[in-house]
C-alpha positions as CSV (number, residue, x, y, z in Angstrom):
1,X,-20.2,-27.3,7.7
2,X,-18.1,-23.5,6.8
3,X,-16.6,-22.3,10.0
4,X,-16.0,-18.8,8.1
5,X,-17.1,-15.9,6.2
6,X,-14.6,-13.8,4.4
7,X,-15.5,-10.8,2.3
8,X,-13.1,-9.1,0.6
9,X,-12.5,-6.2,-1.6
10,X,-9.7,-5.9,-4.2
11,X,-8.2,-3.0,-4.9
12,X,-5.2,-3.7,-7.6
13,X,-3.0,-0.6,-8.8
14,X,-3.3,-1.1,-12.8
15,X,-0.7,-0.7,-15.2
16,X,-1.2,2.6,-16.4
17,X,-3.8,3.9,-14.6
18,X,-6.2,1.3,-16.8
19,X,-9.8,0.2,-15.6
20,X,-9.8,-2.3,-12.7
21,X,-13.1,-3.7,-13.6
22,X,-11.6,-6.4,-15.7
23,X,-8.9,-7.3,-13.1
24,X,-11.6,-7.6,-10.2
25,X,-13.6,-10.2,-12.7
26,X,-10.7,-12.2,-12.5
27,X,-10.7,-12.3,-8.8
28,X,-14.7,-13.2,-8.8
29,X,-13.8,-16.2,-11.9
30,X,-11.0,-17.0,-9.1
31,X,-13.5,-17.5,-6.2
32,X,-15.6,-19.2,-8.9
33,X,-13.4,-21.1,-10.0
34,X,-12.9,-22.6,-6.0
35,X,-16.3,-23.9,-5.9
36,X,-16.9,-22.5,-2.5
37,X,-20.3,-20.2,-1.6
38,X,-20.2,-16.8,-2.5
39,X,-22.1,-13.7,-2.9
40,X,-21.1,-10.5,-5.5
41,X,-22.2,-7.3,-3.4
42,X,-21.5,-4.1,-5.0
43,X,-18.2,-3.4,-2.8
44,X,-17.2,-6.8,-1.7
45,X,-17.6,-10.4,-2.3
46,X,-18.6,-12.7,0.2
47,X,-17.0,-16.1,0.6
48,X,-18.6,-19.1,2.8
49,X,-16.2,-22.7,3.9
50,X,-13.2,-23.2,5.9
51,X,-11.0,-20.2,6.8
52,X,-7.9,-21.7,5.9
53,X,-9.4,-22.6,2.1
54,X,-10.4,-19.2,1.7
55,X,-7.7,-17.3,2.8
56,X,-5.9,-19.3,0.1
57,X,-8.1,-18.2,-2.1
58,X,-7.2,-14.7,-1.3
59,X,-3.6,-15.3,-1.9
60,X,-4.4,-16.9,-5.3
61,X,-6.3,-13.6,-6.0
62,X,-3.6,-11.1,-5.4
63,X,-1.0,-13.2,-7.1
64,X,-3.5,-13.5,-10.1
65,X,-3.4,-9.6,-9.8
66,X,0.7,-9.6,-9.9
67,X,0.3,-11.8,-12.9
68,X,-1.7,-9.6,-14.8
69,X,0.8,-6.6,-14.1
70,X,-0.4,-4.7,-11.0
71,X,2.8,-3.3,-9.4
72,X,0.5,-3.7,-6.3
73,X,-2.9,-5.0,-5.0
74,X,-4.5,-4.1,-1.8
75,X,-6.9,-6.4,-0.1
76,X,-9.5,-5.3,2.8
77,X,-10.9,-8.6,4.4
78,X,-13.5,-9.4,6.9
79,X,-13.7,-12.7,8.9
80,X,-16.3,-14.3,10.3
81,X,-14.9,-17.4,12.3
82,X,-17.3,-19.3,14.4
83,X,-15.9,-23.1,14.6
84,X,-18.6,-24.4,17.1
85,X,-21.6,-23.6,15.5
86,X,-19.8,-22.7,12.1
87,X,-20.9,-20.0,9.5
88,X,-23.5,-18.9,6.9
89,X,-24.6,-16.4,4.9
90,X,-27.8,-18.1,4.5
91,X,-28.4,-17.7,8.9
92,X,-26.7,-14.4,8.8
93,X,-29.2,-13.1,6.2
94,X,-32.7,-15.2,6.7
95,X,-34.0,-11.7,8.2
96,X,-33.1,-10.6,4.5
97,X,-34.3,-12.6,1.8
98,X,-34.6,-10.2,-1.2
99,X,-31.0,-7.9,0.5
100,X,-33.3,-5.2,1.6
């Protein structure tokens, strides 16, 4: 069972002042790529497994920024970290069901 939630939201400095749009798809396809639970939201994404896995995948996502050129990347992050009964979006948002 996920003992964490992360959300995060990437905010890379572009080379040249150019759109960040196709830089934060590359941090979703990077979450994607990890095969863990996540949920798009319009300001942040939404990670669901073990904190230390997706802290990782945080770290692959501002390096993947660095290799696309951003001088810099800024990263806000939530945690949710409950290792006794562990985490969920799904029990976090029953209340929820269509996000309304």
């Amino acid at each position: 069972m996920a003992n964490a939630l992360v959300s995060i939201q990437i905010l890379p400095t572009t080379p040249g002042g150019a759109s960040v749009l196709p830089y934060v798809d590359r941090a979703i396809d990077i979450i994607k790529e990890s095969g863990v639970p996540y949920r798009v939201a319009p300001l942040e994404t939404t990670m669901e497994g073990e904190l230390g896995n997706l802290l990782a995948i945080v770290q692959r996502m501002s390096e993947a920024m660095a290799e696309m050129g951003c001088p810099s990347v800024i990263s806000q992050v939530k945690i949710y970290y409950n290792p006794e009964i562990g985490a969920s979006m799904g029990r976090l948002l029953e209340k929820y069901p269509d996000g309304q």
